[in-house]
N, C-alpha and C positions, 0 to 999 in steps of 0.2 A: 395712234396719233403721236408724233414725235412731239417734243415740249424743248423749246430750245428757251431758256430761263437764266436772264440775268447773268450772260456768258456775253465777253469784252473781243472785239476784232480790229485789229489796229494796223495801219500801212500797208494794205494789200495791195497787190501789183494786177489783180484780175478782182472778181465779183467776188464780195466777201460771202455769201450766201447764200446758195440756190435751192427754192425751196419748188420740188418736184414733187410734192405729195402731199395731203392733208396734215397740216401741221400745225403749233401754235406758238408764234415768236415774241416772246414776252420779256420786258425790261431790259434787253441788249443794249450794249452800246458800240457802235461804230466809229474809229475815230481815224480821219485821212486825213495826214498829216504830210508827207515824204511828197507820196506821187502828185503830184500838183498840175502835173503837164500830160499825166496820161486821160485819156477821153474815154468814153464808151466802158464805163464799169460801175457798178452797180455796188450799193451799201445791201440791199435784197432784191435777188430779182425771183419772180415768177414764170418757172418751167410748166406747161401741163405734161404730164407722164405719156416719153414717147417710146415707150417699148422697144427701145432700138432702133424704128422705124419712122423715124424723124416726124410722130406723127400728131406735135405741135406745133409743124406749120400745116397739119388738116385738121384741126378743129379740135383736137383734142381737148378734153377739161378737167380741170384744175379747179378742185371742190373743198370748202368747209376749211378756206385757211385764215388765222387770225393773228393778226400782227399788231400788237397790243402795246404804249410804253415806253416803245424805245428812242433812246438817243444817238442821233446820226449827225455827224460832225464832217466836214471837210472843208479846207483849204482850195480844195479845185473844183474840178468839175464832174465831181463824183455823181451820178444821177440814184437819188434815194434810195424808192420804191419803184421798181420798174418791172411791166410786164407788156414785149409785142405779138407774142402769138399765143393764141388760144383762144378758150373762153372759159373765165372765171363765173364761177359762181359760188354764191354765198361767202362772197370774202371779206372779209372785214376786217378794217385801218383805224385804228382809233389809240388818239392821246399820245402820240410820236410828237419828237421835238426833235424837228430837220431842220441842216444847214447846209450850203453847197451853196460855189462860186459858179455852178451849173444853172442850166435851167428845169431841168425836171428835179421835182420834188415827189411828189406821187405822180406817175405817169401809169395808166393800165389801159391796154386794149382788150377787147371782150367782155368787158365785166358787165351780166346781165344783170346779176343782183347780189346785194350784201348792203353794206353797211360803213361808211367811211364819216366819220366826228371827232373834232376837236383834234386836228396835228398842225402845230404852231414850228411857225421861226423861235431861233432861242427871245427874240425882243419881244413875242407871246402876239404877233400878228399871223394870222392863216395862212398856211403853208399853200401855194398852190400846188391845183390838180388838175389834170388834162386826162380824158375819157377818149378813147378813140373807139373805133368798131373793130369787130374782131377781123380778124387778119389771116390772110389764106397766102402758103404759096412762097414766104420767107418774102426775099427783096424783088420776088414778082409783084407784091401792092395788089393783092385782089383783094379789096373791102367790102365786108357783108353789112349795108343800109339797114337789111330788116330780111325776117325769115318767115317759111312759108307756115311752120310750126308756131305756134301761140305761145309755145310752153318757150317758146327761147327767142321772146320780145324784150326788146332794152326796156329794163322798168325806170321811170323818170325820176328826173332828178331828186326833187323833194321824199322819192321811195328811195335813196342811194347815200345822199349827205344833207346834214342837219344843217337848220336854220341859218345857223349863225353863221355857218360856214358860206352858205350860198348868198345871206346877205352881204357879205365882206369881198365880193365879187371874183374870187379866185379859182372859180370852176370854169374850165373852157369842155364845153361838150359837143364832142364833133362825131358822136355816135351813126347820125345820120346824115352827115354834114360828108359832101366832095370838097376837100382842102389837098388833095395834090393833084394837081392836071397831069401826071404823067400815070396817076395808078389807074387804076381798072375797080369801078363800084357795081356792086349787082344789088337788086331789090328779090324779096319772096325768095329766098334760097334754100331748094329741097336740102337741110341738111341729114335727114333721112335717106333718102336717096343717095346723096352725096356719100355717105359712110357705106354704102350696099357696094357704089359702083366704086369705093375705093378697096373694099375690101375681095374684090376679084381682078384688080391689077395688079401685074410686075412690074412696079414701082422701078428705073433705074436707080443704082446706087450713086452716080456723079449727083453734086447737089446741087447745079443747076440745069440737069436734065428732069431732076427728082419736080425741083418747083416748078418748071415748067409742064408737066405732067401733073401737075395737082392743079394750076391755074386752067388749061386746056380743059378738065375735069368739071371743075369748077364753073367754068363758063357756062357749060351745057348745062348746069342745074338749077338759073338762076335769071334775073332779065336784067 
């Protein structure tokens, strides 16, 4: 398990962080300063490990990661903590002190279960968090509602973030929630099945012939 400890990342021009595998990121500090005008980058973001094989946008999971502590600063619109494809489990956010002229602070799609308490703005108000469902397929928007397996039901909210957090009203949970009309939602999705019938495909290598072969996939195993 990597231990990335009280190590300083400062003016990045891309993602300061990408954490691809069981790891634990403790007392960092993040500080974006310069890029003020660039978008879509991340103080940490969450990869599930795709073997080459692009295969976090099919479900792949991203296990036992803890992000403990740290201090994330930015002038722009750095987005904090951020993860859209996969599915996390057992990950846990706790006692971070985010800032950003952005609007994600903690953002994660997938997270079935772990543990997220106490990550404040520096003015010591709750940081918000936005839960999505996990995410099939890259910028195809195939959203999995709920799954045919038990073992990989979104656990609620009060099993995911503490009290205090959920009474300061800065949880938006759209796990099972249709919030884009143009994406595609399925319910009961064999993702059993779905790992069988992906693992005797020849997957194209363009990447969006790729996602549209994992959505088409994906369709078939799911209402």
């Amino acid at each position: 398990m990597p231990k990335l400890h009280a190590r300083a990342y400062s003016d990045f021009t891309e993602d300061a962080l990408r954490i691809e595998e069981t790891a634990s990121v403790i007392g960092c500090n993040f500080t974006d300063t310069r890029a003020t005008h660039l978008a879509h980058r991340d103080a940490i973001q969450l990869i599930p490990p795709s073997q080459g094989q692009r295969l976090q946008f099919a479900a792949a999971e991203l296990c036992n990661v803890k992000i403990y502590g740290n201090r994330i600063a930015s002038k722009g619109k750095l987005q904090c903590i951020f993860m859209s494809d996969g599915i996390a489990r057992n990950l846990r956010i706790i006692g971070n002190t985010l800032s950003t002229q952005g609007q994600h602070y903690i953002s994660i799609a997938g997270l079935l279960d772990g543990w997220i308490e106490g990550n404040i703005k520096p003015d010591g108000s709750y940081a918000p968090i936005l839960l999505d469902p996990v995410r099939l397929a890259g910028e195809q928007n195939v959203y999995i509602l709920s799954f045919k397996d038990p073992a990989y039901a979104y656990r609620p909210l009060p099993e995911l973030v503490d009290a205090d957090t959920l009474a300061a009203g800065v949880v938006r949970d759209r796990r099972s929630l249709r919030f884009d009309p143009k994406a595609t939602y399925l319910q009961h999705f064999d993702l059993a099945g779905f790992r069988q019938a992906l693992a005797r495909l020849d997957l194209p290598r363009e990447i969006n012939a790729y996602s549209m072969a994992i959505k088409q996939l994906a369709l078939r195993l799911g209402k």
